[in-house]
Backbone and ligand atoms as CSV (ligand in chain L), in Angstrom:
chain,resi,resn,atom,element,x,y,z
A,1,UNK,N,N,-19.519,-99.840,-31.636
A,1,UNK,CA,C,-18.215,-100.244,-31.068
A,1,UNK,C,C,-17.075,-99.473,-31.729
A,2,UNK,N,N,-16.218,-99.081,-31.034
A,2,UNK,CA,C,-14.954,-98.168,-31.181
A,2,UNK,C,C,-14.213,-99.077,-32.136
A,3,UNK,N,N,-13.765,-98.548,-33.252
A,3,UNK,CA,C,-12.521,-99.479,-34.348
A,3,UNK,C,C,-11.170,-99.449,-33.347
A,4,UNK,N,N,-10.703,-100.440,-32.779
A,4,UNK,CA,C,-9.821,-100.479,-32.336
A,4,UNK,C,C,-7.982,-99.998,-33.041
A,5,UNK,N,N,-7.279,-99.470,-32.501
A,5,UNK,CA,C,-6.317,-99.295,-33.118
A,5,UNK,C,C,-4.988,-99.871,-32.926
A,6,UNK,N,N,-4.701,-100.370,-34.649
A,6,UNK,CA,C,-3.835,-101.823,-34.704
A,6,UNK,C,C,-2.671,-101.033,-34.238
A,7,UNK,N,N,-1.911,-100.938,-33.094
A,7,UNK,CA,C,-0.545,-100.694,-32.650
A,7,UNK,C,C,0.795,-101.208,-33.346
A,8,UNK,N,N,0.491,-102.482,-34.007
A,8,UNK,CA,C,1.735,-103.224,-34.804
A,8,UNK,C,C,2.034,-102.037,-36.071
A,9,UNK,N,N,0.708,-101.928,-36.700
A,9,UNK,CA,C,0.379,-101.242,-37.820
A,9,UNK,C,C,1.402,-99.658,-37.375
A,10,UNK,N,N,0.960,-98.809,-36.444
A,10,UNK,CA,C,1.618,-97.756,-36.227
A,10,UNK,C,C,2.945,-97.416,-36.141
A,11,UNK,N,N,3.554,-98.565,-35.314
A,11,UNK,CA,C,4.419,-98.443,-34.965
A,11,UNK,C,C,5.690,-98.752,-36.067
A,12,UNK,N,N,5.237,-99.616,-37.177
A,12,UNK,CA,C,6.065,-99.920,-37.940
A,12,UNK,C,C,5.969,-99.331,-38.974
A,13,UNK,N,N,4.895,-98.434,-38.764
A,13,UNK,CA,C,4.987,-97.411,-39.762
A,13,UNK,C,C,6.330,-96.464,-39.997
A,14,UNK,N,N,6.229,-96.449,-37.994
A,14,UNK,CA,C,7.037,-94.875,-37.899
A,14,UNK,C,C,8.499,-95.523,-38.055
A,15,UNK,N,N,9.384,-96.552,-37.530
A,15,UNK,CA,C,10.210,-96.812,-37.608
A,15,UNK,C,C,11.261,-96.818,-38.872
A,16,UNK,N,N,10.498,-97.075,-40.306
A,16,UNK,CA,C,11.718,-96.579,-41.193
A,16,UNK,C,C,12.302,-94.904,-41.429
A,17,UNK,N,N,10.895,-94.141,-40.804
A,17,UNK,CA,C,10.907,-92.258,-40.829
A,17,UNK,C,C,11.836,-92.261,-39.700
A,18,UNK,N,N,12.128,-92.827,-38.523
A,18,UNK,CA,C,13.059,-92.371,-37.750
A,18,UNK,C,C,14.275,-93.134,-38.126
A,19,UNK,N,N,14.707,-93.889,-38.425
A,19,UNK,CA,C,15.292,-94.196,-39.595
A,19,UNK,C,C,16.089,-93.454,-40.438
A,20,UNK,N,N,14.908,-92.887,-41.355
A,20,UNK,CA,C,15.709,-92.011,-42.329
A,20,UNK,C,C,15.983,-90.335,-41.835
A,21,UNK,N,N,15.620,-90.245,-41.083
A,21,UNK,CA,C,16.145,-89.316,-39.951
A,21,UNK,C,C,17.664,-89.630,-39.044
A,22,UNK,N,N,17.459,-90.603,-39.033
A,22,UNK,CA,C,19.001,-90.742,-38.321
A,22,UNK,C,C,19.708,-90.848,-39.182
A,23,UNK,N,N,19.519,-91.759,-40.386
A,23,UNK,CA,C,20.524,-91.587,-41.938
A,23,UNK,C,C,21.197,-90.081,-42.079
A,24,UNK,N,N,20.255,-89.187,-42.399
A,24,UNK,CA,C,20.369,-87.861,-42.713
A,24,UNK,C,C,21.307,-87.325,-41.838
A,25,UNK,N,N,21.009,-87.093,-40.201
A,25,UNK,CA,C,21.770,-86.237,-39.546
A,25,UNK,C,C,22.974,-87.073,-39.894
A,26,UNK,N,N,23.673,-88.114,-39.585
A,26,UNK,CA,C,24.734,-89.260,-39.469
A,26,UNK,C,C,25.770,-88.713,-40.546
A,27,UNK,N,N,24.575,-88.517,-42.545
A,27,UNK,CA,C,25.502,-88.027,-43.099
A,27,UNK,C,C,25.884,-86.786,-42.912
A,28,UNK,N,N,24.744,-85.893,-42.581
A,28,UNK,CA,C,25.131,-84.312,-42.630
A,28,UNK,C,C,26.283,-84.572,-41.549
A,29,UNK,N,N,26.328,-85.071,-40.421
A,29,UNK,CA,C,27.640,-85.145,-39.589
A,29,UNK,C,C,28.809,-85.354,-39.928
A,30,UNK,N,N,28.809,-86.394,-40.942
A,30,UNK,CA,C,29.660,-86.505,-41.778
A,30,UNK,C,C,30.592,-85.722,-42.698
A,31,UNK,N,N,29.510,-84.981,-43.555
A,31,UNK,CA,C,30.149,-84.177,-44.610
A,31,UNK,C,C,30.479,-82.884,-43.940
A,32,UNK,N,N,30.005,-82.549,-43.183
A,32,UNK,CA,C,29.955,-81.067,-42.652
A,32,UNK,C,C,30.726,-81.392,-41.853
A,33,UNK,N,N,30.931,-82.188,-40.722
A,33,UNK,CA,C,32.335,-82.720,-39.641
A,33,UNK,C,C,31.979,-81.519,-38.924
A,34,UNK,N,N,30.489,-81.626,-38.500
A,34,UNK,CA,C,30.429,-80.430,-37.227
A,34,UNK,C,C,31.185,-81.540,-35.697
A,35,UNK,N,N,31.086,-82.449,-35.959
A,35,UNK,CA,C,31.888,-82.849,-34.582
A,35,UNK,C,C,33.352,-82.634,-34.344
A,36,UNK,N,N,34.262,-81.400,-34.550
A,36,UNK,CA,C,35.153,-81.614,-34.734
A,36,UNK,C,C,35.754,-81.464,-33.172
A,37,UNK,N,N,36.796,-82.276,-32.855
A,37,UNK,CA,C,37.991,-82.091,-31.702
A,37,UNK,C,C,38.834,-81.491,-31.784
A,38,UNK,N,N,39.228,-80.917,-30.716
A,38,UNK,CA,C,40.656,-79.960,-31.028
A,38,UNK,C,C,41.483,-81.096,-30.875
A,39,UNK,N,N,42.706,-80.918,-31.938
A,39,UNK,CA,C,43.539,-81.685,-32.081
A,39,UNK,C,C,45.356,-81.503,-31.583
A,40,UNK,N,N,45.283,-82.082,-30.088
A,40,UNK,CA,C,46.565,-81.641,-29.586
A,40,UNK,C,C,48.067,-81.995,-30.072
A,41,UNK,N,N,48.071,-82.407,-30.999
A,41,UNK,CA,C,49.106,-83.254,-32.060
A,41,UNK,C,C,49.229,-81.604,-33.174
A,42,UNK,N,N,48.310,-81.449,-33.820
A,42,UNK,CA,C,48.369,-80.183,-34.657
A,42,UNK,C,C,48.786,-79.240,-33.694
A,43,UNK,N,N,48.158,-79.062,-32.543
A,43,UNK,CA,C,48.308,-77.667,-32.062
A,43,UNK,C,C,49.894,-77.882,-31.154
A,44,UNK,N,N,50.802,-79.247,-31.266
A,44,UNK,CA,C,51.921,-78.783,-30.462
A,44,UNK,C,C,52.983,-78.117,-31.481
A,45,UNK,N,N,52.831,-78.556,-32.898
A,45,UNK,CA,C,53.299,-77.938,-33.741
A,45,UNK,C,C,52.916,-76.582,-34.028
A,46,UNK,N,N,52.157,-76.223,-33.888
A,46,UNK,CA,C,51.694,-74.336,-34.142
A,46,UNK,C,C,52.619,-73.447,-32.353
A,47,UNK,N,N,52.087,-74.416,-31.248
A,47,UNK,CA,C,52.735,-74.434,-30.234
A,47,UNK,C,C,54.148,-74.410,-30.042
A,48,UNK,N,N,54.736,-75.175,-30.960
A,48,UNK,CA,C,56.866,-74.678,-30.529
A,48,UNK,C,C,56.839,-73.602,-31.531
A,49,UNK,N,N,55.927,-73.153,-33.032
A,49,UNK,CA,C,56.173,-72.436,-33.494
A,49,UNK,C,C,56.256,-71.123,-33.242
A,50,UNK,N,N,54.783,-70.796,-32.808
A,50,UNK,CA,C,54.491,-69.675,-31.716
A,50,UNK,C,C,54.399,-69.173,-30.747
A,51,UNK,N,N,54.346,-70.119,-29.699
A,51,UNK,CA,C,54.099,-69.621,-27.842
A,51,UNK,C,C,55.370,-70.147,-27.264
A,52,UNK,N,N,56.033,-71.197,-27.712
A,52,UNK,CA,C,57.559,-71.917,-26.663
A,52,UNK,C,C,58.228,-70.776,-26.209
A,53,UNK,N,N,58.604,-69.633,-27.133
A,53,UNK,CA,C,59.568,-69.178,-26.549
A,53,UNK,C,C,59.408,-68.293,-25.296
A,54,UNK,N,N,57.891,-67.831,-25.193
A,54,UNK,CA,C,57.798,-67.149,-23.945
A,54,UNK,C,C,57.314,-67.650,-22.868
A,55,UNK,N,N,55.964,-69.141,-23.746
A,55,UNK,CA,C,55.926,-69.427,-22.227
A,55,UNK,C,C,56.448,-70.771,-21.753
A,56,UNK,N,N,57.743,-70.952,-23.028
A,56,UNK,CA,C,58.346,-73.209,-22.006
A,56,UNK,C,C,57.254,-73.730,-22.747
A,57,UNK,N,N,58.069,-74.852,-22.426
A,57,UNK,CA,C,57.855,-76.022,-22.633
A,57,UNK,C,C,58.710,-77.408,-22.516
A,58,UNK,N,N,58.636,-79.090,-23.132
A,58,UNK,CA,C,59.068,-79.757,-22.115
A,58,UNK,C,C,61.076,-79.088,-22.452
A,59,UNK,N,N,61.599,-78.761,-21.510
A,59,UNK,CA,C,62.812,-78.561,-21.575
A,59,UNK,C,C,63.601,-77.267,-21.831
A,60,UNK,N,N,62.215,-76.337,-21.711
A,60,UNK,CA,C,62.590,-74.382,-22.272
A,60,UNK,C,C,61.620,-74.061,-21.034
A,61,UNK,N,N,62.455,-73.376,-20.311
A,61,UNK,CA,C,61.820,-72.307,-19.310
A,61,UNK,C,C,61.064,-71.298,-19.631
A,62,UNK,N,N,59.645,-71.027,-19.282
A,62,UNK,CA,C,59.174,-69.494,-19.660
A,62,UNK,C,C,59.680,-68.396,-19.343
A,63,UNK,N,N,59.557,-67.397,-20.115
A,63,UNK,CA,C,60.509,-66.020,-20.443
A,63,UNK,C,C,59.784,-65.321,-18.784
A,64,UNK,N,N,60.200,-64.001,-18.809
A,64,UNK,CA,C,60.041,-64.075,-17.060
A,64,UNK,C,C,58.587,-62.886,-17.968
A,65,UNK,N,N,58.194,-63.166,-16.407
A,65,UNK,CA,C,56.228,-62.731,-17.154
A,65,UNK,C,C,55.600,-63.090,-17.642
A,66,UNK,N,N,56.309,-64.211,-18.006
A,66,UNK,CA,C,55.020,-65.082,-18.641
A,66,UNK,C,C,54.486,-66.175,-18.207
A,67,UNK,N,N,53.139,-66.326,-18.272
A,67,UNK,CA,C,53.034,-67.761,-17.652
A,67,UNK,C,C,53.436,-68.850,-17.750
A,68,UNK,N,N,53.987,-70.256,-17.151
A,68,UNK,CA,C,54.964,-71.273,-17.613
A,68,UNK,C,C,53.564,-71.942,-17.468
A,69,UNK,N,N,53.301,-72.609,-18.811
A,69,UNK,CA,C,52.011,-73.379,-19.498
A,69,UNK,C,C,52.687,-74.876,-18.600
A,70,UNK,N,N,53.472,-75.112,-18.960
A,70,UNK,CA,C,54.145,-75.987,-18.176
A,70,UNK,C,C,54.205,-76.438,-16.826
A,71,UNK,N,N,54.248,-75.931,-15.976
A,71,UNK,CA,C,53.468,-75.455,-14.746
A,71,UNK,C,C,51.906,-75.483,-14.322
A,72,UNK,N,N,51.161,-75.260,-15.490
A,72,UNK,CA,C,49.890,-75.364,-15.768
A,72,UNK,C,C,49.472,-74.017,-15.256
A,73,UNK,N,N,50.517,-72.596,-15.192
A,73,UNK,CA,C,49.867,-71.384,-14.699
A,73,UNK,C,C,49.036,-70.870,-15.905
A,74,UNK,N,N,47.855,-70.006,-15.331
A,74,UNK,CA,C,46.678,-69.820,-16.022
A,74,UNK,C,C,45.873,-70.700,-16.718
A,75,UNK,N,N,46.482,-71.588,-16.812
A,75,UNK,CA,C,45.247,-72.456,-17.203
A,75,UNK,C,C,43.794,-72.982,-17.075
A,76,UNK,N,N,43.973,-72.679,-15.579
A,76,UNK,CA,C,42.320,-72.844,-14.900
A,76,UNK,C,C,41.282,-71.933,-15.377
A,77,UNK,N,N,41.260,-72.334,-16.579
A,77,UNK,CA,C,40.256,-71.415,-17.135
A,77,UNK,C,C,39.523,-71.931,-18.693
A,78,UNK,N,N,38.684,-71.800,-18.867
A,78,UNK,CA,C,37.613,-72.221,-19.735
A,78,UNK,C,C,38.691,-71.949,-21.451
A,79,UNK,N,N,38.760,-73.200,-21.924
A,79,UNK,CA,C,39.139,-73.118,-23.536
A,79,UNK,C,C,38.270,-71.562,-24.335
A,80,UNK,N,N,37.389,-71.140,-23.564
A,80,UNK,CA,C,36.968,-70.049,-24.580
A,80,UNK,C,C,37.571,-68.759,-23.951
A,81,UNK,N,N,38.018,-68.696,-22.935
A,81,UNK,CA,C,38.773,-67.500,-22.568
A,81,UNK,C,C,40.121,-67.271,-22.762
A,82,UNK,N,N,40.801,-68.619,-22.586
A,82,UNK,CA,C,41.904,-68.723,-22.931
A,82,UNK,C,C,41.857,-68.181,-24.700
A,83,UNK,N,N,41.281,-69.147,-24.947
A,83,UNK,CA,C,40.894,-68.245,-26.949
A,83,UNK,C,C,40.837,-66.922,-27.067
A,84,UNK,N,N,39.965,-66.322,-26.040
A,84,UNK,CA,C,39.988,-64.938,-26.463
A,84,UNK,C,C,41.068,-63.981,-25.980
A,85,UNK,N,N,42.182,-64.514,-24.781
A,85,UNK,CA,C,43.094,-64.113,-24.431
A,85,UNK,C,C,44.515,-64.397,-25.420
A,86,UNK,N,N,44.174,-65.260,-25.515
A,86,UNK,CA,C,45.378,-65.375,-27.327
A,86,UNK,C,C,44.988,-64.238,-28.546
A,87,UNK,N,N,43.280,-64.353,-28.772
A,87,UNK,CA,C,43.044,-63.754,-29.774
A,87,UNK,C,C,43.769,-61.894,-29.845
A,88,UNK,N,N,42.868,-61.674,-28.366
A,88,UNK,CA,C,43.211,-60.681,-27.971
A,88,UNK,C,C,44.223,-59.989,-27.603
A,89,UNK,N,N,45.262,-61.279,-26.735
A,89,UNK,CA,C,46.724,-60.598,-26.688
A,89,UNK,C,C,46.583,-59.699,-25.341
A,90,UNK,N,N,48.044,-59.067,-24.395
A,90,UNK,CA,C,47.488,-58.496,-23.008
A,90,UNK,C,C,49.365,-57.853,-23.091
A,91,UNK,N,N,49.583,-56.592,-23.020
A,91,UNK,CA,C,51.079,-56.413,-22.152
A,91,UNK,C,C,51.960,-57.089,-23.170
A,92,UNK,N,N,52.519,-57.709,-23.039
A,92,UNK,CA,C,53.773,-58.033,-23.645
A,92,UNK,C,C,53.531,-59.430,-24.660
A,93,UNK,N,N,52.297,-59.500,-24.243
A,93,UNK,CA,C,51.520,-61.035,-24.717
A,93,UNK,C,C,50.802,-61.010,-26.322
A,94,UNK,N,N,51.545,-60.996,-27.643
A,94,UNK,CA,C,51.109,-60.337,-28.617
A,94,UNK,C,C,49.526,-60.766,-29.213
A,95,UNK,N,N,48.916,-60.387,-29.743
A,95,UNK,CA,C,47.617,-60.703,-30.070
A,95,UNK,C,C,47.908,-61.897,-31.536
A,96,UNK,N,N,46.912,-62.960,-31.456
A,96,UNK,CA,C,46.835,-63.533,-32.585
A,96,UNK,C,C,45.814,-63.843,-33.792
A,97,UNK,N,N,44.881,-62.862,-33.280
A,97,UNK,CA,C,43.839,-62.905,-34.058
A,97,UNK,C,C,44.248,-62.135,-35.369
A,98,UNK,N,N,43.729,-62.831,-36.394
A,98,UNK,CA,C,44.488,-63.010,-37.803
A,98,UNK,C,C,45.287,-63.789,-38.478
A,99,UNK,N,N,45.966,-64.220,-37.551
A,99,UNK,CA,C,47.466,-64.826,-37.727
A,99,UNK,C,C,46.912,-66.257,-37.048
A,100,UNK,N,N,46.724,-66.833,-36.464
A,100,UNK,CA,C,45.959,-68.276,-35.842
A,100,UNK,C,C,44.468,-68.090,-35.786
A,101,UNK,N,N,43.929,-69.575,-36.944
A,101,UNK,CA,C,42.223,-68.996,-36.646
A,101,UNK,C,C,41.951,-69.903,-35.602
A,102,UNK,N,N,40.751,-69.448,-34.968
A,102,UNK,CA,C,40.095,-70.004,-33.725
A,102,UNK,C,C,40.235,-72.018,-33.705
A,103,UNK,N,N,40.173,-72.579,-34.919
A,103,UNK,CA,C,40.745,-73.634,-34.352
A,103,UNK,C,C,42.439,-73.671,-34.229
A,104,UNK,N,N,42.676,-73.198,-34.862
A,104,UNK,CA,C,44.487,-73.476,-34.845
A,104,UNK,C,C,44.687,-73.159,-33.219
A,105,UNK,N,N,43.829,-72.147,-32.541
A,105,UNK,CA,C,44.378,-71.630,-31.082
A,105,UNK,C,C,43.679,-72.837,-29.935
A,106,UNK,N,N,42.739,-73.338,-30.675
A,106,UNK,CA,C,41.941,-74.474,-29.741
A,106,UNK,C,C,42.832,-75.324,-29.702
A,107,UNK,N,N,43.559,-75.436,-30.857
A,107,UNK,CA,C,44.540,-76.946,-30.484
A,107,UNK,C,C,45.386,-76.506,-30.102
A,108,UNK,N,N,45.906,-75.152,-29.918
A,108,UNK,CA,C,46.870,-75.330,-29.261
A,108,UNK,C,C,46.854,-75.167,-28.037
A,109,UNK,N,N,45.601,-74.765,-27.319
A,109,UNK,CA,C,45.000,-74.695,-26.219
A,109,UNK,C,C,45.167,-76.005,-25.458
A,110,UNK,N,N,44.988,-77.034,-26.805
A,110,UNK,CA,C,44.980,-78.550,-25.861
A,110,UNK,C,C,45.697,-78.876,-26.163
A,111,UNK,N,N,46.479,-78.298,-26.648
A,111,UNK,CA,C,48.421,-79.078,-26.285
A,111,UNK,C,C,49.040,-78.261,-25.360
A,112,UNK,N,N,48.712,-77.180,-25.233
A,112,UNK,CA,C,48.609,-76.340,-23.400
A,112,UNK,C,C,48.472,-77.122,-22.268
A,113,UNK,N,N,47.299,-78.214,-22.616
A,113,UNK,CA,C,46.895,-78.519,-21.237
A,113,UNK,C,C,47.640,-80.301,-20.973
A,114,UNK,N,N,48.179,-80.465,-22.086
A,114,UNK,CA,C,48.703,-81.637,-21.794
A,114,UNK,C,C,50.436,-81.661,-21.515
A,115,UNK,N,N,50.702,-80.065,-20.922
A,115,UNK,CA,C,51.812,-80.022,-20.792
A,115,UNK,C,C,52.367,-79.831,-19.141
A,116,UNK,N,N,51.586,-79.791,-18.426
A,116,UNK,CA,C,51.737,-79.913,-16.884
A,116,UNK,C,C,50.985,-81.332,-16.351
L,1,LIG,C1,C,56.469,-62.531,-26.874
L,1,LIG,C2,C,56.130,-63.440,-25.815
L,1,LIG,C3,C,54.839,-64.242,-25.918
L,1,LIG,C4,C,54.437,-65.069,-26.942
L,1,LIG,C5,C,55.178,-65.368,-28.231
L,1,LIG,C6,C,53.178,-65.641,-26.518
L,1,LIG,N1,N,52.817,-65.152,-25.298
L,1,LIG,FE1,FE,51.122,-65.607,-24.275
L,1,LIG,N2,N,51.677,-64.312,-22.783
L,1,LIG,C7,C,52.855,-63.579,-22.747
L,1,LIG,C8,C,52.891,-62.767,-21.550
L,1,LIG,C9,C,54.013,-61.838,-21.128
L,1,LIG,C10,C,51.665,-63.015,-20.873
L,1,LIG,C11,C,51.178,-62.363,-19.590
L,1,LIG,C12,C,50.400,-61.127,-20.006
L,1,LIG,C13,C,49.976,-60.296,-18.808
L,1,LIG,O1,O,49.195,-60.818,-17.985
L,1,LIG,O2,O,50.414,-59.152,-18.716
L,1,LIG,C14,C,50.946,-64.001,-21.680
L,1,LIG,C15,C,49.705,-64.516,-21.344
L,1,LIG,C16,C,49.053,-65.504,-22.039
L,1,LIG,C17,C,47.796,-66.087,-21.664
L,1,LIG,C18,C,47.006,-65.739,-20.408
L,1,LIG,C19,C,46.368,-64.411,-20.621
L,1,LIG,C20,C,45.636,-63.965,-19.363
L,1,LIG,O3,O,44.587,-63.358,-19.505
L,1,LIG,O4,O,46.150,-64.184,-18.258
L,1,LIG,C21,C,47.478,-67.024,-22.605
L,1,LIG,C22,C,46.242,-67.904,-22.638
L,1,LIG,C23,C,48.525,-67.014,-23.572
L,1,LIG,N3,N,49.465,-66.082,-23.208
L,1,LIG,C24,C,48.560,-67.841,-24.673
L,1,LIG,C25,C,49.543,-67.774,-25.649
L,1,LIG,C26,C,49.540,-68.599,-26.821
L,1,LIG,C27,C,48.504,-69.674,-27.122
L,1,LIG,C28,C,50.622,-68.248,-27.555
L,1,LIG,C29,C,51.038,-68.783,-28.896
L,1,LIG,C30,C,50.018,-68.830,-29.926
L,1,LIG,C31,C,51.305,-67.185,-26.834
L,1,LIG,N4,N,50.609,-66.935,-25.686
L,1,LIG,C32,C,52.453,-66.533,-27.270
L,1,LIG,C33,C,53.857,-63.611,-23.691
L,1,LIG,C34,C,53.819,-64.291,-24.891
């Protein structure tokens, strides 16, 4: 006859290992703060510092050629292009790579979008 296998036994085996598996990632999430949000509060301040004057904002018209963020022109477009179009810079549109790192431009990306 086949030794039957105790299921209670198994199962409560595995439950403190998944367990201490979820402990682990929870803290590494923690300390490392890979979940981070762009933060549209930080980025409206980098935002009147650096972009208001060409492209508006609430109560400043954009400079002519430029897109009025305000308006929501160019915006239809993916937070990572918009990034690389800041980074990169276009025409009269100065580049900011160096000078804003990739989160400083994310937030201000989403204080971009909460302005139309
Ligand atoms: C000196 C004026 C000026 C400043 C300052 C400025 N921009 Fe611009 N920006 C422009 C102009 C002009 C364009 C249009 C460029 C073109 O299409 O020829 C532009 C275009 C853009 C675009 C769209 C690019 C595309 O591919 O269509 C984004 C995104 C952008 N700016 C973001 C920003 C951000 C973010 C800041 C601040 C960190 C900023 N700009 C500061 C003038 C400026």
């Amino acid at each position: 006859m086949k030794p039957k296998m105790n299921l209670r036994e198994t199962t409560s085996g595995a439950r403190p290992r998944h367990l201490l598996v979820l402990g682990a990632l929870l803290l590494t999430g923690a300390i490392c703060n890979t979940s981070y949000a762009a933060d549209p509060n930080r980025g409206r301040q980098l935002y009147s510092i650096h972009c208001i004057t060409c492209h508006g904002g609430p109560g400043i018209t954009a400079a002519p050629g430029s897109p009025s963020f305000e308006r929501g022109q160019g915006l239809m477009r993916p937070d990572f292009i918009l990034m690389e179009a800041t980074r990169l810079g276009k025409n009269a549109m100065p580049a900011y790579q160096g000078v804003l790192s990739n989160r400083d431009i994310l937030d201000t990306i989403a204080y971009m979008r909460t302005l139309h």
